[in-house]
GUDRENSE-977769 format. One line per 4 residues: number of its first residue (from 1); their letters; for each residue y, x, z negated of N, C-alpha, C. Coordinates in Angstrom, 2 decimals. Atoms other than C-alpha are relative to their C-alpha. Last residue first. Layout:
BEGIN
NUM	A	Y/X/Z/Y/X/Z/Y/X/Z  ...
//
This chain:
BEGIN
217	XXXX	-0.84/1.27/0.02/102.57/179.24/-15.13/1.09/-0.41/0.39  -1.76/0.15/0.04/101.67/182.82/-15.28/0.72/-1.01/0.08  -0.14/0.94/-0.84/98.34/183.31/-13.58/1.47/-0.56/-0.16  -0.01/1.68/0.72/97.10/186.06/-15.16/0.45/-0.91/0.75
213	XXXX	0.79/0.98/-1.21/95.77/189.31/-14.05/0.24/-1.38/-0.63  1.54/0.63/1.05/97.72/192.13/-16.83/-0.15/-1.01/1.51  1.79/-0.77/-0.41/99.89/194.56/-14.73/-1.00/-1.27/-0.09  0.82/0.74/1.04/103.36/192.79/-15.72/-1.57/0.45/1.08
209	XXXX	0.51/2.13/0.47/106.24/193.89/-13.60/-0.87/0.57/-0.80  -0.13/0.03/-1.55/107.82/197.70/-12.59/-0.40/-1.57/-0.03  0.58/-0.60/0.20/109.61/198.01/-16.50/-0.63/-0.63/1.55  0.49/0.42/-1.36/112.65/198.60/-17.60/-0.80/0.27/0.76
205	XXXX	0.20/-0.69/-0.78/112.29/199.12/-21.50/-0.16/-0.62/1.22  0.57/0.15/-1.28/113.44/197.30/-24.39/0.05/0.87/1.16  -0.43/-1.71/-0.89/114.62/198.05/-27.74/-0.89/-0.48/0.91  0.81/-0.41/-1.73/114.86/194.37/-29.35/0.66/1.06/0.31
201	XXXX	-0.53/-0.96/-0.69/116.62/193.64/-33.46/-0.78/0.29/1.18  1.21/-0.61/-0.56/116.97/190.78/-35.31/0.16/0.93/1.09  -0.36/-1.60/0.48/120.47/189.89/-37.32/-1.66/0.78/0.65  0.60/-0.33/1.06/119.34/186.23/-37.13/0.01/1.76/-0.70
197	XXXX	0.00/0.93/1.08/121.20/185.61/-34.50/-0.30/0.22/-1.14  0.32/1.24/0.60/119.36/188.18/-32.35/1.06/-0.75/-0.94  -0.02/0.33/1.32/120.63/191.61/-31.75/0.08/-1.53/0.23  -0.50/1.50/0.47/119.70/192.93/-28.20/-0.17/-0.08/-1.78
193	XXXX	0.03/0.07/1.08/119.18/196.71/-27.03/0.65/-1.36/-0.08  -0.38/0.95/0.39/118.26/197.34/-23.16/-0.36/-0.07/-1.40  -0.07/0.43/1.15/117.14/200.32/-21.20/0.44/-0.79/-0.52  1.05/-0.54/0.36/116.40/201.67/-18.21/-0.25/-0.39/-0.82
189	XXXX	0.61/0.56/-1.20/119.45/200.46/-15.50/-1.28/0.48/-0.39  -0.13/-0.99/-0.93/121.57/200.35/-18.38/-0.90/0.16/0.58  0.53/0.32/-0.99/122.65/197.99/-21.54/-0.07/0.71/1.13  0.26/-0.98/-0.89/123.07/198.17/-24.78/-0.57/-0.54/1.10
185	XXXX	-0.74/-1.28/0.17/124.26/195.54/-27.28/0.00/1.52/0.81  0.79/-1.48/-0.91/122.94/192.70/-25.12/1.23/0.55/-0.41  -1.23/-1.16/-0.60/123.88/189.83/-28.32/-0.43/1.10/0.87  -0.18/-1.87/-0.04/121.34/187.07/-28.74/1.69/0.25/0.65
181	XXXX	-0.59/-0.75/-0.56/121.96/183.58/-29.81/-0.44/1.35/0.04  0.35/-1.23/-0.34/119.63/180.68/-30.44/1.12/0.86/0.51  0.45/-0.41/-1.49/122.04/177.78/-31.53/-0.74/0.87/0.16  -1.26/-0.94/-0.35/122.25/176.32/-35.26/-0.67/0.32/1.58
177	XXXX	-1.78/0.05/0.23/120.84/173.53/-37.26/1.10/1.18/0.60  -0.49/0.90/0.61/117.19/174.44/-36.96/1.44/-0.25/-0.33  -0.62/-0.34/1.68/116.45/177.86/-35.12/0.38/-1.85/-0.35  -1.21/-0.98/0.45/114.20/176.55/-31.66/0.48/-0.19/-1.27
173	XXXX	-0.71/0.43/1.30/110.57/175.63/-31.50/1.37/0.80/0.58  0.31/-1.23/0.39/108.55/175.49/-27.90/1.53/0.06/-1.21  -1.43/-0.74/0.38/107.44/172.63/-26.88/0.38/0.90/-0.58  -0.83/0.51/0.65/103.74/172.68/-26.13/1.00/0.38/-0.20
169	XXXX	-1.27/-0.07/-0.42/101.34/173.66/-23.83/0.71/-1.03/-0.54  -0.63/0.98/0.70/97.42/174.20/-24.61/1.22/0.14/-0.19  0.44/0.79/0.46/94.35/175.65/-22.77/1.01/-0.93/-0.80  -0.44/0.31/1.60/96.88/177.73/-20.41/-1.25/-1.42/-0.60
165	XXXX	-0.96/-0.89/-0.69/94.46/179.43/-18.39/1.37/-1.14/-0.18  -0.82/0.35/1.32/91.86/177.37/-20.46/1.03/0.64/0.29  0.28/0.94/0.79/89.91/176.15/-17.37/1.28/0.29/-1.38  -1.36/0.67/-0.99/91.21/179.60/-14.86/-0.02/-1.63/-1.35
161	XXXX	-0.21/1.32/0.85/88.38/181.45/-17.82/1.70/-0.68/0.52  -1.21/0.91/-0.45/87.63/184.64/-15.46/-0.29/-1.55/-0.85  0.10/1.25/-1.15/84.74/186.06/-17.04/1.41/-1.08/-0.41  0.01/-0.42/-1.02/84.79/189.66/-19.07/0.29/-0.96/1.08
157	XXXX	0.88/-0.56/0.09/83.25/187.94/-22.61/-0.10/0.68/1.62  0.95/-0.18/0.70/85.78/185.30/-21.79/-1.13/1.15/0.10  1.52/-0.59/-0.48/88.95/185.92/-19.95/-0.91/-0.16/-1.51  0.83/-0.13/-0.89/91.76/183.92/-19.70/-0.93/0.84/0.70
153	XXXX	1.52/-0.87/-0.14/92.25/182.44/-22.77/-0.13/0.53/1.27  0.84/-0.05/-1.34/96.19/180.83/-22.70/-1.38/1.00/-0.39  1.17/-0.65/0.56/98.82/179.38/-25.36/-1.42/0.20/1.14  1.51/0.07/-0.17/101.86/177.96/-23.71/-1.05/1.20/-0.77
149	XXXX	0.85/-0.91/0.61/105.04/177.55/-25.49/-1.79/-0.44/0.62  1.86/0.35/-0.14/107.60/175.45/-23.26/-0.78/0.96/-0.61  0.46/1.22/-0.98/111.48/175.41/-23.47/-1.74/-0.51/-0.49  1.79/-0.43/-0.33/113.36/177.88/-25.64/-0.32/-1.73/0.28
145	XXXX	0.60/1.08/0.46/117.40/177.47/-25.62/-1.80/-0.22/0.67  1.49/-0.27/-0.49/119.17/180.79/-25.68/-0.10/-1.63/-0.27  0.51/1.07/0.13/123.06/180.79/-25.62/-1.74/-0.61/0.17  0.49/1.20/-0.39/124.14/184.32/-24.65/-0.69/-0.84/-0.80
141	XXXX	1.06/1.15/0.59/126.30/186.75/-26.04/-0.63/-0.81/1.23  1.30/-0.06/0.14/127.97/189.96/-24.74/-1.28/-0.70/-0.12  0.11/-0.96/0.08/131.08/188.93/-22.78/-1.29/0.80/-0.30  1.15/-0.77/0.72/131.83/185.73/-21.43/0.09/1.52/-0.52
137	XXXX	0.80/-1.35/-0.82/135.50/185.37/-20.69/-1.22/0.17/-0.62  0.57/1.14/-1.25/137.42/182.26/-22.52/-1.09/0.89/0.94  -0.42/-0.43/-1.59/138.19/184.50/-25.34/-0.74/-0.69/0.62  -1.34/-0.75/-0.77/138.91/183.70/-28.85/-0.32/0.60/0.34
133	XXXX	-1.44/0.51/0.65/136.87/180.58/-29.45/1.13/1.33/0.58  -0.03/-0.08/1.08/133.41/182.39/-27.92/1.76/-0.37/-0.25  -1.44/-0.11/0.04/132.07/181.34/-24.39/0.54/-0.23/-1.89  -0.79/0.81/1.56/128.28/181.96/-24.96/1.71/0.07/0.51
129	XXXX	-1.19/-0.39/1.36/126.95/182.76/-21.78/0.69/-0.46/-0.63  -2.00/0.18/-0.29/124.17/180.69/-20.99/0.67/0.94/-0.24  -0.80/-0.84/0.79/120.00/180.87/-21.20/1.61/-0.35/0.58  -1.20/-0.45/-0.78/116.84/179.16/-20.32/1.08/0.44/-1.05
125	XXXX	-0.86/0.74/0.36/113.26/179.14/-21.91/1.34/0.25/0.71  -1.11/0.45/-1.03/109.86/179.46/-21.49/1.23/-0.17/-0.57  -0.86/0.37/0.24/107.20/181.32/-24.01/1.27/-0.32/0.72  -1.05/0.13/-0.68/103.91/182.69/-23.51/1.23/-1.16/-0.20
121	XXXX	-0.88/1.21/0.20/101.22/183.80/-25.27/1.22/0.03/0.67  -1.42/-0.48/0.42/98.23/185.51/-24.03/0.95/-1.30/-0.87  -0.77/1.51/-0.14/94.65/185.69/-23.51/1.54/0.48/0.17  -1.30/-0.57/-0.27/91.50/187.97/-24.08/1.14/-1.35/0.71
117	XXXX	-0.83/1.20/-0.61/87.95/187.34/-25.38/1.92/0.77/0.10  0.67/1.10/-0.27/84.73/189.16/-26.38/1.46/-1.32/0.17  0.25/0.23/-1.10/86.57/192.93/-25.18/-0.92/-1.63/0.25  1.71/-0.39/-0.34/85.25/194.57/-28.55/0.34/-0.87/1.28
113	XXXX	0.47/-0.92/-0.45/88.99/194.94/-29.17/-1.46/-0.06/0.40  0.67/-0.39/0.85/89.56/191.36/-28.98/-0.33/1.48/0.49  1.14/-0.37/-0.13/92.65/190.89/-26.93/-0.75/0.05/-1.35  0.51/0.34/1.38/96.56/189.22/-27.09/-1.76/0.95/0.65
109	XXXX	1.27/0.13/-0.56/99.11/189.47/-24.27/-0.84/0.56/-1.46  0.41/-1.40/0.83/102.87/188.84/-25.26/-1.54/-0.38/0.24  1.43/-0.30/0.22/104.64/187.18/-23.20/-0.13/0.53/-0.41  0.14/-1.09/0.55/109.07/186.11/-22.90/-1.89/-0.39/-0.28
105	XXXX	1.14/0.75/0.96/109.99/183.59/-20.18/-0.16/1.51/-1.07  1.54/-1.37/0.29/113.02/183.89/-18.75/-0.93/-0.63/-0.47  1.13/0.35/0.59/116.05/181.59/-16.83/-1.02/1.40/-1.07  0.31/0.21/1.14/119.20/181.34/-15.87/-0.97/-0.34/-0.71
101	XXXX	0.95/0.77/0.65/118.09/180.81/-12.56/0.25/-0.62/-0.59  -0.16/0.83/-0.97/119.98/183.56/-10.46/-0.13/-1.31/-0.90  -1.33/0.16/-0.23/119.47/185.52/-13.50/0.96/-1.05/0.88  -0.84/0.63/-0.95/115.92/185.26/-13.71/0.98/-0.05/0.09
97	XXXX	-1.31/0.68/-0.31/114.61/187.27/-16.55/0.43/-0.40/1.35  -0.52/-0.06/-1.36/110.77/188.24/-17.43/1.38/-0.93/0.33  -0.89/1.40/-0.43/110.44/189.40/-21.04/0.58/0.20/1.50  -0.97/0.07/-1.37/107.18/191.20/-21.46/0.94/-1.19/-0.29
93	XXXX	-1.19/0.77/-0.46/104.97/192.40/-24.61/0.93/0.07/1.05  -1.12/0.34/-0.35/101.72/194.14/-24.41/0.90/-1.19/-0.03  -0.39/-1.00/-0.98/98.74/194.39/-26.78/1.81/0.23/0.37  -0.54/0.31/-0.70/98.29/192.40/-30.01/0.24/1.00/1.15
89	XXXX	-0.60/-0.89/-0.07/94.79/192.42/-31.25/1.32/-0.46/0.85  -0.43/0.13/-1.14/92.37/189.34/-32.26/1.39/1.41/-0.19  -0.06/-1.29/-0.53/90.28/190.12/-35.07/0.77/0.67/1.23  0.98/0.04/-1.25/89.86/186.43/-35.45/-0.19/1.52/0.45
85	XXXX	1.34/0.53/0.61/93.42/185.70/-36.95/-1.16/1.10/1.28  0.84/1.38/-0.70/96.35/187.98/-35.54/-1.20/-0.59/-0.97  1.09/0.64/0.84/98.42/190.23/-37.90/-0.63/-1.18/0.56  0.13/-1.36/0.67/101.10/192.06/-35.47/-1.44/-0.33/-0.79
81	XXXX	1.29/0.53/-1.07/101.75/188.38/-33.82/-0.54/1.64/-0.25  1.37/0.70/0.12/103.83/187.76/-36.68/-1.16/0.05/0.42  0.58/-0.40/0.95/106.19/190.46/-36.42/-1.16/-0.87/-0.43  0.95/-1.52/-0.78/106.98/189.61/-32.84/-0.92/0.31/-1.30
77	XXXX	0.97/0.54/-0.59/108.31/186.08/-34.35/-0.85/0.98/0.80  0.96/0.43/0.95/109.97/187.50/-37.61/-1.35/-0.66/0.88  0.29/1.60/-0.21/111.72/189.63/-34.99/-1.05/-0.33/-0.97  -0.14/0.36/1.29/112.51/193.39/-36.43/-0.26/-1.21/0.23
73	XXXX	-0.95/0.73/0.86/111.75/195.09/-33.18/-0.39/-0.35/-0.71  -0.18/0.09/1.57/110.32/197.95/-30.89/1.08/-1.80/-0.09  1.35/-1.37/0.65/108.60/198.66/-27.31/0.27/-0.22/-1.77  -0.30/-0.39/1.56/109.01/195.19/-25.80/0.05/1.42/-0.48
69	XXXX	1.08/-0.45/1.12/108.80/195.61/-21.89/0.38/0.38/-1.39  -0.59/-1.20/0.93/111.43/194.40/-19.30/-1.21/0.12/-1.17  0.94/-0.69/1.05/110.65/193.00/-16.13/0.29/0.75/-1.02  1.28/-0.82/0.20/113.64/191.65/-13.72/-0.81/0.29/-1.22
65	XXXX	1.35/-0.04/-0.88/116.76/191.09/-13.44/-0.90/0.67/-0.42  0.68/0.74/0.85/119.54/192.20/-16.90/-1.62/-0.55/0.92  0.71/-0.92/0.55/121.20/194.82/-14.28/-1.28/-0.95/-1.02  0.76/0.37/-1.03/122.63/191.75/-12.39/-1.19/1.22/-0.86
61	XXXX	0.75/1.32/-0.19/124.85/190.93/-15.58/-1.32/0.50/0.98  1.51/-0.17/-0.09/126.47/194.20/-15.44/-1.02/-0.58/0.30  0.54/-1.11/-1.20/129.92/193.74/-14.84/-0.81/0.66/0.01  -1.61/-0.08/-0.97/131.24/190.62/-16.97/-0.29/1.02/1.13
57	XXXX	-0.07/1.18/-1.00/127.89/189.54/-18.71/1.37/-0.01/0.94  1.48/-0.27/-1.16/127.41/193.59/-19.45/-0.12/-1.58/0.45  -0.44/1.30/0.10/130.89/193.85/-21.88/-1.49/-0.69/1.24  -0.80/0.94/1.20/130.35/196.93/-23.42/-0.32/-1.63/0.19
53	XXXX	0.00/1.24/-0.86/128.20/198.49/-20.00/0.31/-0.69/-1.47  -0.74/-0.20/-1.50/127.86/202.41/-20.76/0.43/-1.32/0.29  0.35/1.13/-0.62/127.16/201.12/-24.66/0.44/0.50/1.42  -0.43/-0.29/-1.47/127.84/204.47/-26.03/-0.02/-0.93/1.01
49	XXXX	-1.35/-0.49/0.07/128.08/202.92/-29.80/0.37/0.63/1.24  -0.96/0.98/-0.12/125.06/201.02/-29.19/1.17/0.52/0.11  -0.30/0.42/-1.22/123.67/204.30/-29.04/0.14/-1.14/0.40  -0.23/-1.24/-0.53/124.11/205.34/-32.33/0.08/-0.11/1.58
45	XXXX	-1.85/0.43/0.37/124.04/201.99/-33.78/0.09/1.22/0.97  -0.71/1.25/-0.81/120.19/202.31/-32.56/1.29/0.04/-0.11  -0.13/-0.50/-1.54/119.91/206.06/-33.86/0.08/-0.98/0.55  -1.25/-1.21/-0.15/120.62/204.59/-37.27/-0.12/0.49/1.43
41	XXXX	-0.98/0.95/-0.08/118.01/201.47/-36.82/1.29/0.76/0.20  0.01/0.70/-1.45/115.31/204.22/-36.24/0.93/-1.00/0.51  -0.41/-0.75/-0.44/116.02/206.03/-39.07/0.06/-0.50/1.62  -0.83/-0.29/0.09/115.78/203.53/-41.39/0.77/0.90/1.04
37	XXXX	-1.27/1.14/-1.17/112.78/202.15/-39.63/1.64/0.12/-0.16  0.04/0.35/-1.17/111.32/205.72/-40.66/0.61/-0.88/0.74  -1.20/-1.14/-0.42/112.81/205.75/-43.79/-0.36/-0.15/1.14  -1.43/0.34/-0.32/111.12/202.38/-44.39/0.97/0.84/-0.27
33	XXXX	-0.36/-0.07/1.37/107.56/203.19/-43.83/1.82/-0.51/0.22  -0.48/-1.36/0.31/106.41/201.73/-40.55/0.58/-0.13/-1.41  0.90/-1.00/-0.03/104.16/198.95/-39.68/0.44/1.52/-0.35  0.64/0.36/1.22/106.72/196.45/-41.04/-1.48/0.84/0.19
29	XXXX	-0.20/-0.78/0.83/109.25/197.52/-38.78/-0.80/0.14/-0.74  -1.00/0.98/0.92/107.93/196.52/-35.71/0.34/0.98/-0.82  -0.23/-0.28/1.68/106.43/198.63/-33.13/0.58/-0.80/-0.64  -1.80/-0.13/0.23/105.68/196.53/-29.37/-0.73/0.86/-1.65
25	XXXX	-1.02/1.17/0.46/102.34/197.07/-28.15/0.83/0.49/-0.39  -1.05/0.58/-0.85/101.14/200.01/-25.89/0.35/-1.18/-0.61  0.45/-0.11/-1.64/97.66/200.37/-26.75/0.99/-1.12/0.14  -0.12/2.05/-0.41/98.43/201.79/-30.04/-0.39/-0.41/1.48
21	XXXX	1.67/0.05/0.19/97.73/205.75/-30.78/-0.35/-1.73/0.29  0.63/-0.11/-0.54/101.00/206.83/-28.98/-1.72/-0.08/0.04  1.20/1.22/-1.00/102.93/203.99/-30.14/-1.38/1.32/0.41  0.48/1.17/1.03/104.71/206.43/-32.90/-0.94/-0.97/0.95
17	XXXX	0.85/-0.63/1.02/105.28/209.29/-30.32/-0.57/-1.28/-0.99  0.90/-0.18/-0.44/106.93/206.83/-27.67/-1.21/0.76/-0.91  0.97/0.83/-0.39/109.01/205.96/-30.04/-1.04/-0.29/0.47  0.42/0.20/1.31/110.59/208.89/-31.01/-1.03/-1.29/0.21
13	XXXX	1.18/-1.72/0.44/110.75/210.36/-27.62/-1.05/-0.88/-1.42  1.24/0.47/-1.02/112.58/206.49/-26.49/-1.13/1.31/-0.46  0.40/1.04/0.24/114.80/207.39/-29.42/-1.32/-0.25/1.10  0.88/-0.32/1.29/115.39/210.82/-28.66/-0.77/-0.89/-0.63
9	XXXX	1.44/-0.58/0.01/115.72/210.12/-25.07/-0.55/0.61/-0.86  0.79/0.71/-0.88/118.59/207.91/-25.43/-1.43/0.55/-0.32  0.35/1.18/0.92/120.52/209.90/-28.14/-0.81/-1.24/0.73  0.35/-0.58/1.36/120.73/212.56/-25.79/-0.61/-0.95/-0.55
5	XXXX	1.43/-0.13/-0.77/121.58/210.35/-22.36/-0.86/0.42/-0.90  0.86/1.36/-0.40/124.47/209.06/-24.51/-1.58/0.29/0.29  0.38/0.50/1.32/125.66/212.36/-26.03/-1.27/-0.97/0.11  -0.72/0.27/0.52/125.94/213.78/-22.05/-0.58/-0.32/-1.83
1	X	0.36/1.39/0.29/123.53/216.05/-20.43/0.94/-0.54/-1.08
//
């Protein structure tokens, strides 16, 4: 087994161990001590540095399709939804990509553990490759621009709630004075590492779709 595949499945090991008392939401940093995220950001560079697919909007692109599942990041907007009001819990995160499209939406599904209400949030928006001053050739970046933020209930106390299935849909914020950009620093027909703009960090997993019963807008 090569370096790459190594340093793959130590990280995904490592990870998987840390979620295994969670029900499957994303890790941030701010639930871990900070050798831990230290150590976890070091084995990222680590396999950024095998990137099988460097340049992945030039001869990967199609790999990006499809379902991908949060398991870790540093986002100030993942990290928020870590501390819900209401007792409310965060479960799973999904970003679904269109390529064809240029499109995704990114979800994250919300519960009360005692099961008296469940929902999600959801987030629309399209995407570009960044053409960067010196080189005319996409390469890693894209151009994010977020669309629609729906907020959704749809189950009460067990009962289908289609009524508030989104109860409330509004524009959805982008950075102030500058563009959304991610970078796909890793990329491969399992895995995916993006750096945000903001120096933020996504480990993502490919994943078969989205289980939860929603309706999806």
């Amino acid at each position: 087994m090569n370096n790459r595949l190594l340093l793959k499945e130590k990280l995904q090991a490592y990870l998987e161990e840390m979620q295994s008392n969670k029900d499957n939401s994303p890790l941030t940093n701010l639930q871990l001590d900070e050798t831990t995220a230290a150590e976890i950001e070091q084995l990222t560079i680590q396999i950024e540095s095998c990137n099988p697919n460097p340049h992945p909007l030039v001869n990967a692109i199609s790999l990006l399709d499809g379902t991908w599942q949060l398991q870790y990041s540093t986002a100030r907007e993942i990290r928020s939804l870590v501390s819900l009001p209401l007792g409310l819990k965060l479960g799973k995160v999904y970003q679904v990509i269109n390529v064809a499209n240029k499109e995704f939406f990114n979800i994250a599904f919300v519960k009360h553990p005692l099961g008296i209400i469940s929902g999600y949030v959801k987030v629309t928006a399209s995407f570009e490759p960044a053409i960067e001053d010196s080189s005319p050739v996409p390469d890693k970046r894209i151009n994010v621009d977020f669309d629609k933020r729906y907020l959704s209930i749809n189950k009460i106390i067990g009962i289908n709630t289609p009524r508030f299935d989104p109860f409330k849909v509004a524009q959805a914020n982008n950075p102030r004075g500058r563009v959304a950009t991610l970078d796909i620093t890793y990329l491969d027909e399992s895995m995916r590492i993006g750096r945000g703009g903001d120096g933020s960090l996504f480990i993502l997993s490919k994943s078969d779709g989205i289980p939860e019963n929603t309706s999806l807008m």
